[in-house]
Every structure is written in C-alpha cells, then in structure tokens.
N, C-alpha and C positions, 0 to 999 in steps of 0.2 A: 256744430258739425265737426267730425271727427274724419280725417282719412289718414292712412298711412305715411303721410311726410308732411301734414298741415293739419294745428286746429284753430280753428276762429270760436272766440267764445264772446257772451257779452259780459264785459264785467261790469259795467254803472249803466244807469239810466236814471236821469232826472227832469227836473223842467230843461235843462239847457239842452239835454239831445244825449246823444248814445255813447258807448267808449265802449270799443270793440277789440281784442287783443289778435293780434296772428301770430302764431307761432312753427316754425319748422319748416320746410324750404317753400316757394313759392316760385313755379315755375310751369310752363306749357301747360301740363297735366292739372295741378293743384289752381292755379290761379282761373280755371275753366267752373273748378267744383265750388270754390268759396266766392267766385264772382256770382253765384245764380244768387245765392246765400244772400249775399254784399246790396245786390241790385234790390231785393225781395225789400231790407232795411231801409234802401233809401226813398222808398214809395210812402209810408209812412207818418212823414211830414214833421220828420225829427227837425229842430233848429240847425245843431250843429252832430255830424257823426263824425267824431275822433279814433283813428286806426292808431295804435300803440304798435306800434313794428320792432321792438324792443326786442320779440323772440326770435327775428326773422335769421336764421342762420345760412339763407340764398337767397336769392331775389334776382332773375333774369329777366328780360327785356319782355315778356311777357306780362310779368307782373307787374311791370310799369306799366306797361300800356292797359291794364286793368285798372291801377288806382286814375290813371287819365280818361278813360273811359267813366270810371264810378262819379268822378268830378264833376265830369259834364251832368252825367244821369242826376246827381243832388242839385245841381246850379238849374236843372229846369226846372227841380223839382220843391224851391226855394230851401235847400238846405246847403250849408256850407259844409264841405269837406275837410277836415284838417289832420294831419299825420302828426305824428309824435313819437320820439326817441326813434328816427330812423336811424338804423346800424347808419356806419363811415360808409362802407363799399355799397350800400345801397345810394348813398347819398352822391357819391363817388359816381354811379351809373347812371344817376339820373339827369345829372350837370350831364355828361358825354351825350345823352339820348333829347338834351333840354327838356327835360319834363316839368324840371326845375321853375321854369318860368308859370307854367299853371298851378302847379299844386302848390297849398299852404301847408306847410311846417308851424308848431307849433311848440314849446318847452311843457312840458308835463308837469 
C-alpha cells in the first residue's frame, strides 16, 4: 500500500511470520489507511508480525494507539506482535503515552 506520506510494504515472509516495513510519517490520516492494511495481516494466523519502524520519520499519538490496538487484534488472534528499530522519539512518545508497557520491542 502506497499513500502520500506512508508506505507499508512486506518485506520476508517465512515459517516464523511476517516482517512488514513502514515508512514516512504516521499520523491521524495515515495510521487510519495502513491500520485497515495492518488488521487484514493479522487475521492470518502468522506466528509472529514484526513492524520494522526504521523508516518512520513521525509518529503521533495516533499511531501509537494503532500499534496498541494492532497488539491486542494479534494477541486474540494467537499472533505475537513485535516492533523493531523504533526511531528514539518514537520510542521517547511511547514511555510518555506508556504504551511501552504492552508492546514488545525487538533488536533486528
């Protein structure tokens, strides 16, 4: 999926589950279009879907509350959600909003 200030693409897929990349801002707007996307992935029945946030160059309080949203959808859905290469200020926003405490981080 492609829009004007975000794309999410899949980059791997193996036995162990998905590795999906976002890149470019993520915000009200964008976080509404790659959630439908995001949700569709986690029905599935991947093991684990790892979000690479490496390109993310914004991330507002929206887009948190999308990857905590997406969390729960995989946790009923028996799929583990884990992030990987969160930029610092994403990481930064998420301690302030405690989002921290549900979602798993990962090292790539």
């Amino acid at each position: 999926m492609k829009t004007a200030l975000i794309d999410l693409k899949t980059v791997a897929r193996d036995a162990r589950g998905l590795r999906v990349s976002l890149a470019g801002e993520l915000d009200l707007y964008t976080a509404e279009q790659v959630g439908t996307r995001l949700r569709e992935l986690a029905r599935f029945g991947h093991r684990d879907i790892v979000l690479d946030l490496c390109g993310l160059s914004f991330c507002d309080s929206a887009g948190i509350d999308l990857f905590i949203r997406l969390h729960r959808r995989c946790r009923a859905e028996g799929t583990r959600l884990l992030l990987c290469d969160v930029p610092p200020l994403v990481v930064k926003s998420m301690r302030v909003l405690a989002a921290d405490r549900d979602l798993q981080f990962v090292v790539s």
